[in-house]
Every structure is written in C-alpha cells, then in structure tokens.
C-alpha positions in Angstrom: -4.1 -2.8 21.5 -1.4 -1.3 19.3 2.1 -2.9 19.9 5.2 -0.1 18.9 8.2 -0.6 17.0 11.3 -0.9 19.4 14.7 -0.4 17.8 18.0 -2.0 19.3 19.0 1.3 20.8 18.4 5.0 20.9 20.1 8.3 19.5 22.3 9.8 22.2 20.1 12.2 23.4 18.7 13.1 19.8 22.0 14.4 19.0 22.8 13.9 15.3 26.1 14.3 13.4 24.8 14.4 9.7 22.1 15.9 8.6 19.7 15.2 5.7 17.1 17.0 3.6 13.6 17.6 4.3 10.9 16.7 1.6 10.0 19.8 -0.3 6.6 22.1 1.2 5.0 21.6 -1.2 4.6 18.1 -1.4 4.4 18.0 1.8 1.6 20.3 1.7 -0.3 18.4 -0.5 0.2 15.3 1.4 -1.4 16.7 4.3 -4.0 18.2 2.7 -5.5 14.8 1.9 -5.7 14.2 5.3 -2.4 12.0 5.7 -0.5 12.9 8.9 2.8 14.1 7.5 6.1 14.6 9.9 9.6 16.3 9.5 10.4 16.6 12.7 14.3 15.9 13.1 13.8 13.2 15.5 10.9 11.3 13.9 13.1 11.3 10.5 16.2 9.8 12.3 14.0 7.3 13.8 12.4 6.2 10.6 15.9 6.4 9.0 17.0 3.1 10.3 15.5 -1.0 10.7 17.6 -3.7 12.7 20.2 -3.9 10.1 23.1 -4.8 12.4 26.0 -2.5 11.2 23.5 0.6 11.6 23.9 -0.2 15.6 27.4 1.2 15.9 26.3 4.4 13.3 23.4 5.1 16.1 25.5 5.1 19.2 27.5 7.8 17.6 24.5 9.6 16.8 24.7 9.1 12.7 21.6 8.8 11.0 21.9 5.8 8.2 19.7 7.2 5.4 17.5 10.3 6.3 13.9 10.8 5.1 12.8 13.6 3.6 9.7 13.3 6.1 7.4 10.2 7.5 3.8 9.9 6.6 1.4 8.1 8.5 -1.4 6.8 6.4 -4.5 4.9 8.4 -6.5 3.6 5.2 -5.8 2.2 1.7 -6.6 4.9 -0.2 -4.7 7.1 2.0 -1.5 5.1 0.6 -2.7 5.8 -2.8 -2.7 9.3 -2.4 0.4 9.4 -0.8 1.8 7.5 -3.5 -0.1 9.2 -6.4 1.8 12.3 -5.1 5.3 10.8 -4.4 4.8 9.3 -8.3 3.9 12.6 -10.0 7.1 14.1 -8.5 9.0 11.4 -7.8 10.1 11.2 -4.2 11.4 7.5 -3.7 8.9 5.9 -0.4 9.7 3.3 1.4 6.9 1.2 3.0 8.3 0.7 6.6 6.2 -1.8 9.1 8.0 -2.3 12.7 11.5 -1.9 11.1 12.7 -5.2 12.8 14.4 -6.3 9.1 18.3 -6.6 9.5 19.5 -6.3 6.1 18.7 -2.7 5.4 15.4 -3.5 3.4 13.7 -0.2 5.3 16.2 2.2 4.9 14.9 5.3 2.9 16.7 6.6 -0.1 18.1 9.9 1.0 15.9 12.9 1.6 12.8 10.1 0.6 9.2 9.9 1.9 9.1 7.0 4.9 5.6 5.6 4.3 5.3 4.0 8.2 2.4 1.8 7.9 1.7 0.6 11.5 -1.9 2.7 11.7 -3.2 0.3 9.1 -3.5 -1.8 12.5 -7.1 -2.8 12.5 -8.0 -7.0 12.2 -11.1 -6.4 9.7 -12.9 -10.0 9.4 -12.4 -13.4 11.0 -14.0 -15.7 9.0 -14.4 -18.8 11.6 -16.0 -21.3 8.8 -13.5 -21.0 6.1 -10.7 -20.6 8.8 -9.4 -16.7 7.3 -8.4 -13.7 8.8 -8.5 -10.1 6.7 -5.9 -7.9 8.3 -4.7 -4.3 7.7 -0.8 -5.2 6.8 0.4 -2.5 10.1 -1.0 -5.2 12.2 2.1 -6.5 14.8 2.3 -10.7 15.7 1.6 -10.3 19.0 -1.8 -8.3 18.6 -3.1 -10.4 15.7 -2.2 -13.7 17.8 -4.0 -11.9 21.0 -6.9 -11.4 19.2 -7.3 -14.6 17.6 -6.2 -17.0 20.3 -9.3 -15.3 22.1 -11.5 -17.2 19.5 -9.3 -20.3 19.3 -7.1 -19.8 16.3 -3.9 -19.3 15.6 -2.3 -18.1 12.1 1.3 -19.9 13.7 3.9 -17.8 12.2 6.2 -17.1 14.6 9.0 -15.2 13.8 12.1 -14.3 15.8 11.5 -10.8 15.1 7.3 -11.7 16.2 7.4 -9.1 19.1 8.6 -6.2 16.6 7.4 -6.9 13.1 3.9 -6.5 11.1 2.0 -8.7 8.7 3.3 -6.4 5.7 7.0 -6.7 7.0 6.1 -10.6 6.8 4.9 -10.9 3.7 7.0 -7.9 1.8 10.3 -10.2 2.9 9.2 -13.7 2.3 9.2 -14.5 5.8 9.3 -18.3 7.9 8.3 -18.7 11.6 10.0 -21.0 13.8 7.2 -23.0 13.9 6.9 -23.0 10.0 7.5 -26.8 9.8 4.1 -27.8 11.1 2.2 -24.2 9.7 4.2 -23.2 6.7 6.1 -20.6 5.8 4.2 -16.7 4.8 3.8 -17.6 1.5 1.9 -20.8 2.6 -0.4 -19.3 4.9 -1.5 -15.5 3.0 -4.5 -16.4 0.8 -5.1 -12.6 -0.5 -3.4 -9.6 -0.8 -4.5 -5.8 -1.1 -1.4 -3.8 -2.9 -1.2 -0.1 -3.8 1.5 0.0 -6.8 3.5 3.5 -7.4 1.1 4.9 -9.4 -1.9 4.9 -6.4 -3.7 1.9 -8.5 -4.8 -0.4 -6.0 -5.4 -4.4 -6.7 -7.1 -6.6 -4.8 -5.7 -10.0 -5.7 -6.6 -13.3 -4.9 -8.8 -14.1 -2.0 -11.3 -16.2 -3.6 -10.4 -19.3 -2.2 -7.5 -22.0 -1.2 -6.4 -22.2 -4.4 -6.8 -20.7 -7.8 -5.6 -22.3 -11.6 -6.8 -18.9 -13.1 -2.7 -17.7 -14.9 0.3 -17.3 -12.1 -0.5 -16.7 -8.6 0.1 -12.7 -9.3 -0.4 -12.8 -4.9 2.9 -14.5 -5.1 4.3 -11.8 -7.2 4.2 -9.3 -4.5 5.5 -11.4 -1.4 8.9 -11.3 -0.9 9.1 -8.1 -3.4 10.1 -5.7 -0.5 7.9 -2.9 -1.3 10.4 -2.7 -4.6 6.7 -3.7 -6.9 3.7 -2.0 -4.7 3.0 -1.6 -1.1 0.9 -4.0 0.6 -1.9 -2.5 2.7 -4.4 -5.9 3.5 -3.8 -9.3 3.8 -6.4 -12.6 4.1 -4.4 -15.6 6.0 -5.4 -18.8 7.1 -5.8 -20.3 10.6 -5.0 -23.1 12.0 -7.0 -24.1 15.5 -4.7 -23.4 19.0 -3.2 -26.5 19.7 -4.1 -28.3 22.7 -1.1 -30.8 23.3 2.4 -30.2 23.0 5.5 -32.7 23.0 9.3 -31.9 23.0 12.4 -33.9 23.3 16.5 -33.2 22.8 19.3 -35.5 21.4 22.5 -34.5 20.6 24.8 -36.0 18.0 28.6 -36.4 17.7 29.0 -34.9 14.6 27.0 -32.2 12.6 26.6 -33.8 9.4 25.0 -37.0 11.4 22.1 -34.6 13.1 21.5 -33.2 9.3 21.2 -37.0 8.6 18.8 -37.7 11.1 17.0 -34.3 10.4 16.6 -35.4 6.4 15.3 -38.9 6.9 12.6 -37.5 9.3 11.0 -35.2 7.1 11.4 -37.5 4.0 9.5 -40.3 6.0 6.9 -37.6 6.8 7.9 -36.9 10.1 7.2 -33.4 10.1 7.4 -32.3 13.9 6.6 -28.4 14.3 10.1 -27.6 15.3 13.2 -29.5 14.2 16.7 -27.1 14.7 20.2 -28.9 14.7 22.7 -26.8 16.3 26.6 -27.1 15.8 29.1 -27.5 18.6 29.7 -24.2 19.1 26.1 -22.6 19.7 25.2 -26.2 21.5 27.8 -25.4 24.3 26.8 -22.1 24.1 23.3 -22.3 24.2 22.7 -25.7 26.1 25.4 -26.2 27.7 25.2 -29.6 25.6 28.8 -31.2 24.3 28.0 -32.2 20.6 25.4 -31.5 18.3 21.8 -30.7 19.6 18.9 -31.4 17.9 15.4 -29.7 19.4 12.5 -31.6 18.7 8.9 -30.1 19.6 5.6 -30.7 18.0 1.9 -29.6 18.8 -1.3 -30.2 17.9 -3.6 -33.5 17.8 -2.2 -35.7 21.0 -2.4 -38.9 18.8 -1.0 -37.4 15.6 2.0 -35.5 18.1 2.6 -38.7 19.9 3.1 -40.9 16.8 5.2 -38.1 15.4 7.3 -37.6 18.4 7.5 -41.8 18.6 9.2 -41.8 15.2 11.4 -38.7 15.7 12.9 -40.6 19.0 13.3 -43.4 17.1 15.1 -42.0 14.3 17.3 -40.5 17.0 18.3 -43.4 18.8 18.8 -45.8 15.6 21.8 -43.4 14.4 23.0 -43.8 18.5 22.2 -40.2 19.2 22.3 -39.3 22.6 19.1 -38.1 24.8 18.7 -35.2 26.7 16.6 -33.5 29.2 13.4 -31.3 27.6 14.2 -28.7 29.6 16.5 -27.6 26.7 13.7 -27.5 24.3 11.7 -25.4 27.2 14.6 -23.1 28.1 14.8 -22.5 24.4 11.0 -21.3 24.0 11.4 -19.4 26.8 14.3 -17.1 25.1 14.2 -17.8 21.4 13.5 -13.8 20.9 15.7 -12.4 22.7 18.2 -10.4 20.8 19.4 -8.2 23.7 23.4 -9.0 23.2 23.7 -7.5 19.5 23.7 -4.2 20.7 26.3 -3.8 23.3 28.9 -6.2 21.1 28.5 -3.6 18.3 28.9 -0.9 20.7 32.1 -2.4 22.0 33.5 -3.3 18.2 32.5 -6.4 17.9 31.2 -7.0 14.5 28.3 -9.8 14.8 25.8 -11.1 12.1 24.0 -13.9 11.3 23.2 -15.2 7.2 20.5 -17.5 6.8 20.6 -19.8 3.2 18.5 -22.4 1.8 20.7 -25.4 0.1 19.6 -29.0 -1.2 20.5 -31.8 1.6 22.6 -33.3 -1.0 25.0 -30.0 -0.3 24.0 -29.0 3.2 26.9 -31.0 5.3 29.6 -29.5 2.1 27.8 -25.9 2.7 28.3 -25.8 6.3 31.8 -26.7 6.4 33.2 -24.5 4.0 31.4 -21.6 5.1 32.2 -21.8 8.7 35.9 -22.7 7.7 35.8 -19.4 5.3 34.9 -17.3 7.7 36.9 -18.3 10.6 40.3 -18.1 8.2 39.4 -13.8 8.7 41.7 -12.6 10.2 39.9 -11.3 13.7 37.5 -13.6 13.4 36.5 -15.1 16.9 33.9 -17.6 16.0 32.0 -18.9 13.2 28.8 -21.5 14.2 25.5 -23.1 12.4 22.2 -24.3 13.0 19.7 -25.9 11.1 16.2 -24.2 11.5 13.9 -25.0 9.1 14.0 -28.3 6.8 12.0 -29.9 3.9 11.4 -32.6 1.3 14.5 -32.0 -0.2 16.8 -29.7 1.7 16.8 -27.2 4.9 18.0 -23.4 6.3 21.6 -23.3 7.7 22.0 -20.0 9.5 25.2 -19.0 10.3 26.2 -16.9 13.2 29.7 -14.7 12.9 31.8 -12.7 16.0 35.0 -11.2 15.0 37.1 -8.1 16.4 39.4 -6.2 13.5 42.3 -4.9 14.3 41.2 -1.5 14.4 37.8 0.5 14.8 38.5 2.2 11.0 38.7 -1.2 9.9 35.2 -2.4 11.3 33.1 -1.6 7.9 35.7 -3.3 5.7 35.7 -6.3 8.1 32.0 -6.4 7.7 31.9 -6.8 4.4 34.3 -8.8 3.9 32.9 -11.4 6.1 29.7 -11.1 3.7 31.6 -11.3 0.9 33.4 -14.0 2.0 30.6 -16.7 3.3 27.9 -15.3 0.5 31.1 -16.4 -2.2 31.1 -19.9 -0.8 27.2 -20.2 -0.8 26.8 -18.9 -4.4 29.7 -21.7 -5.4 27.8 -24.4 -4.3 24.2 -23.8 -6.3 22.8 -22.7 -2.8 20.0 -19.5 -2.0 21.2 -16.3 -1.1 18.6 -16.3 1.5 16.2 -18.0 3.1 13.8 -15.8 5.3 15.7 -12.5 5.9 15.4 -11.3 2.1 17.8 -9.2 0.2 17.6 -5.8 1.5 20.5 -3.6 0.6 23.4 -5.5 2.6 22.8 -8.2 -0.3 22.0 -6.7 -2.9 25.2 -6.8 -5.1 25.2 -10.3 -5.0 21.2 -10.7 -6.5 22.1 -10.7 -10.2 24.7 -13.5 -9.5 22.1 -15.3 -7.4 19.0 -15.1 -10.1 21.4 -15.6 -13.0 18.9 -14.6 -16.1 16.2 -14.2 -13.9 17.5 -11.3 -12.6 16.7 -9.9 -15.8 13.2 -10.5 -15.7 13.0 -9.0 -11.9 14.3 -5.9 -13.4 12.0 -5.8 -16.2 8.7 -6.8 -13.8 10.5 -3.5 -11.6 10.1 -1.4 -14.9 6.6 -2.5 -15.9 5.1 -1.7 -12.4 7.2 0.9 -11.3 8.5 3.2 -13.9 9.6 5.9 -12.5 11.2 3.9 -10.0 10.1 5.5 -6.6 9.3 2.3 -4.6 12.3 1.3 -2.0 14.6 2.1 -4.9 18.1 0.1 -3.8 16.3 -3.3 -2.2 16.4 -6.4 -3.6 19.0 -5.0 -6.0 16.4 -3.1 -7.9 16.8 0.8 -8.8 19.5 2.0 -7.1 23.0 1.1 -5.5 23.9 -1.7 -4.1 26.0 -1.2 -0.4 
C-alpha cells in the first residue's frame, strides 16, 4: 500500500498564469542516466511547486504557481539520492527534499527553477525488530501505511499528527514534529532512534541506531531533525514502538476562565499525571467546537487499564478540586472522530478570508500572559474577525498554545499585507515574552525573518553548521532562515 499526497485544492484545469524555468538538459540528462526517474512536465512541476502553506491556497485557485521547479525527481533508493545530489552539488541546482507536502509554512517550496527531490518511493518498511521494539523505515513512508502495517503485528509507533493522513516519516522528522497523542508517546525526536542522511555532497551517514541511548559526543541524530532538509536529506529512519493499547479512558470538564484550565493542566503533569491527550480550549473554539460555554478541557488516556484508570482518577480529581464543570465524553469522541479534518481552509481562502493558525511553546510561568496578549493583538487588526487558543501539548515546565486567526481586509489587494501583518503582529508578542517561535510546525519560509531574533547568537552557529555541511548552499536554500530570503 502506497498512500498519495493530497493538496488542499487543484490548479484550474492546469491552467497557469506564470511560468517558470525548466532545469537545464543536461543535468537532467545525467540525472536520468543513473536511473533516477526525472520529470518536467508542466503539470508535475506546478504540483511539486507548492505544500499546505495556507496563503499558497488563494495563488492556486487563480492558477499561480508559488515557486516552480526546475523539474521533479523521483529517487526509490539511498544512493539514488546521492546521485541526484552529487549532480545538483557539482552544478549547483538548489533541491528541496519534499515528502507528502502537508507542511503549512512553506518549508517545501522549491527555490525557483530548482530540482524537487519528491521522496515518497523510498516507501518500503525494511525491518521490524519485535524484541528490541524498532522499526527501520524508508523516510517516503506515509502514517497511515506505517501504522497499517504495524498494528497488524501489535505495535504502534503513536505519533499522530494532524497532518497523519498526508505526511511521511521524513516530513516528521525534517520539521521536529509532535502527534496529538505525544503526551503519553513523545514527541519525533523522542521516538527516532537512527537516522540515514544523504548531505549535499552525496556523502551518506548512517548515524545512531546502536541502541536507546548513546554518551559517545552530541547526539549528531538530533542535528538533523528539525533541520528541514536545510543540513542533508533524510532517506531512513529506526523508531521505536510502543504495544497497541488495549483500554482507553476519556473525560471533558470545562472551566470558567482560561487561565484556570492552564492551572489545572500544569498541576497534572507536574504531579505526574501524564494522560495521552490533555488540550484546553478557549471560549471561542469551545463554543465552536463543542458547543461547550467556557473553557474545555479534553482528557483521554490509553494503555494499561490499571495505570489509565489511576491516571484518569487523578485527572477528575484535579478537575473537580478547582470546581470545574463535567461534561459528557462524547466531546472527547466527537473530537477523535474529526481532529484531521482540515476541509474549511480552502473555501475561506477562496472567498478572502485570510485564516492561519501559529503554534508556540512558552514556560507555564508566561503561558496565561502569552495567551492574552496575543489574542488581544491580533483581534485589535483591523478586519480581524476572531482570534482563539488552545492548549495542545503540555510538559514539566510549560505547554503549546496554538492560536487560530480569521480576518477579512478591506480589500482583496490588501489580503497579502493583511497576512503578514497578522504574523508579524502575534510572532512580535511571542518573541517579547522569552517564548518559542514554534513548537511543531517548524520555521519554513513564512518565519523565517524572525529566526535570527528567535536563536539570538545561536543563530550564528546554525548558519555556520549550514556552511560546514552545505557549502555551496543547494539544500532547501530559504527554510529555517538559512541561504536565501526570507518571505
């Protein structure tokens, strides 16, 4: 089984209104001739020249084409990514590793007349080591094929994005990404063990791998997830399992104010009450969502029926000591049932709507400060119909707050500088108060101007790393505000 990648909406009738260049013969020519299938068809180039990035929506309706490759490759092995990037590094074509495309900050878009390296035919699961409790797995491989095949043996790796039906193990790893069930399985970077990278030059490493945990220098695995294909391009992953769980509990509450259910959320986990989901939602998206008045709060947690049911036990009472009010399950169950479905993002941005959501990471200490002022920031834009929160993932010492923003400018020329300035506007706030600039979406190129603020003298070191392993700067040049402009 080989799941596709689905974008948000099609090209009217592959009709385009800009036009881009096409990667030179030659190199194309010797691309194929090492036996990598090699495309410039017009259509497969304006597919590849887009991800989920939200403000692309609107260009795609109208039949623009965000960022054009030069041509789309198709490698099915590792060493058919080193050839392809052995070639793109002797003349320098910038390639951009591209998995199911379901990123919505702009990570996949291909610098202009560049090579798309799509990587979905490295789709084949290549061990399952039931002792240890590992999977090896080509990084094309989608969620919903890699879960299929080991839920037929019992396992589970439990990362569950919201993007799960579209995305690949490389797209998880390459953006540092967090399931919704990452409070009882961790996020990527918990559960990848190994890597297999390819880096500009067609050098391949095989790092990591050799057990749970290593003391031997940095984790250089780590150095690669979250990188966005910017360092190398990852071709093979080893994860670990967990068994499927055989018992599931869920419950609801809901809270009178928002800074109360971050309360309760913070003394759970800090009292090692760690249920597998635990997402606070604000008044807005509770009505919305739940048809609940107040603040909800979803609790679910699986797995051992005697560890879930002391969990859950606690969780309630937690709940109920700070007077929260309970709610029927159903709402946890109508929320599993629908947690992936981004179907309405497409016709609002048709219509002129300008919709996003930005995810951050802040220290509990700042959380209830963080989600005032940025939801008070943004709705002060003019236009702006609603601003809203939830809480989805939490910690030790802090949690996600994803913000969700609707507005309607005064003008369809004025849609763009809306955009931006709604990013500017709540990514300004965050940076003020010591918070990340994201959580589990990554950078991309819609944040990239704001990374050198963000990593402060770090930054410098990124760049520097960028240099070292990629000198002639060909890998997703523009992402994670590395090697090209920023949007």
């Amino acid at each position: 089984m080989m799941t596709e990648p689905t974008m948000p909406n099609n090209y009217p009738s592959e009709h385009f209104t800009n036009e881009g260049p096409v990667l030179g013969h030659d190199i194309v020519a010797e691309i194929d001739a090492r036996g990598v299938a090699i495309n410039t068809i017009d259509a497969v180039r304006a597919d590849h020249g887009r991800d989920w990035w939200p403000r692309t929506i609107r260009q795609v309706a109208r039949g623009h084409v965000p960022a054009w490759p030069g041509a789309v490759c198709f490698p099915r092995s590792t060493s058919q990514v080193a050839d392809v990037l052995t070639i793109a590094h002797a003349h320098g074509v910038p390639v951009t590793a591209q998995g199911g495309r379901s990123g919505v900050v702009g990570g996949a878009l291909v610098a202009e007349g560049g090579l798309a390296l799509d990587t979905t035919r490295l789709n084949q699961i290549l061990d399952i080591d039931e002792i240890s409790g590992t999977v090896r797995v080509e990084a094309g491989v989608f969620g919903p094929d890699l879960e299929t095949a080991l839920n037929a043996r019992g396992f589970t790796v439990g990362h569950f994005p919201q993007s799960f039906d579209l995305a690949t193990v490389g797209g998880w790893l390459a953006c540092r990404g967090a399931g919704q069930f990452s409070n009882r399985y961790g996020k990527i970077e918990d559960i990848v063990r190994g890597l297999t990278v390819v880096l500009a030059n067609g050098d391949v490493l095989t790092l990591g791998g050799h057990g749970p945990r290593s003391a031997v220098g940095p984790d250089l695995v780590q150095l690669f997830v979250g990188s966005e294909g910017t360092l190398g391009v990852i071709t093979e992953a080893t994860l670990v399992m967990r068994h499927v769980s055989a018992h599931r509990d869920m419950a609801t509450f809901s809270f009178a104010t928002f800074d109360e259910g971050l309360e309760a959320c913070r003394q759970m986990v800090q009292h090692d009450i760690n249920p597998a989901v635990l997402r606070l939602y604000d008044e807005i998206e509770s009505k919305r969502n739940f048809e609940i008045t107040g603040n909800a709060l979803l609790i679910l947690d699986e797995g051992n029926d005697a560890h879930i049911a002391a969990n859950m036990s606690q969780a309630k009472a937690v709940c109920e000591a700070m007077g929260a009010e309970a709610h029927s399950r159903t709402k946890v169950e109508g929320w599993l049932a629908h947690r992936n479905n981004v179907s309405s993002l497409t016709p609002l941005w048709e219509g002129g709507i300008v919709v996003d959501t930005i995810e951050v990471a802040g220290p509990w200490a700042a959380l209830p400060g963080l989600f005032h002022d940025v939801t008070s920031a943004l709705t002060a834009i003019d236009g702006m119909r609603n601003a809203s929160c939830h809480q989805s993932h939490a910690y030790l010492d802090g949690a996600c707050l994803y913000f969700t923003f609707a507005g309607k400018p005064a003008s369809d020329d004025e849609i763009e500088a809306f955009y931006r300035l709604a990013w500017d506007t709540a990514t300004g706030v965050v940076l003020r108060h010591g918070a990340a600039l994201s959580h589990h979406h990554g950078v991309g190129r819609n944040r990239a101007r704001f990374v050198a603020e963000a990593l402060g003298a770090g930054y410098g070191l990124l760049r520097q790393m960028k240099a070292l392993l990629d000198p002639t700067n060909i890998l997703n040049p523009g992402a994670l505000g590395l090697g090209g402009e920023a949007w």
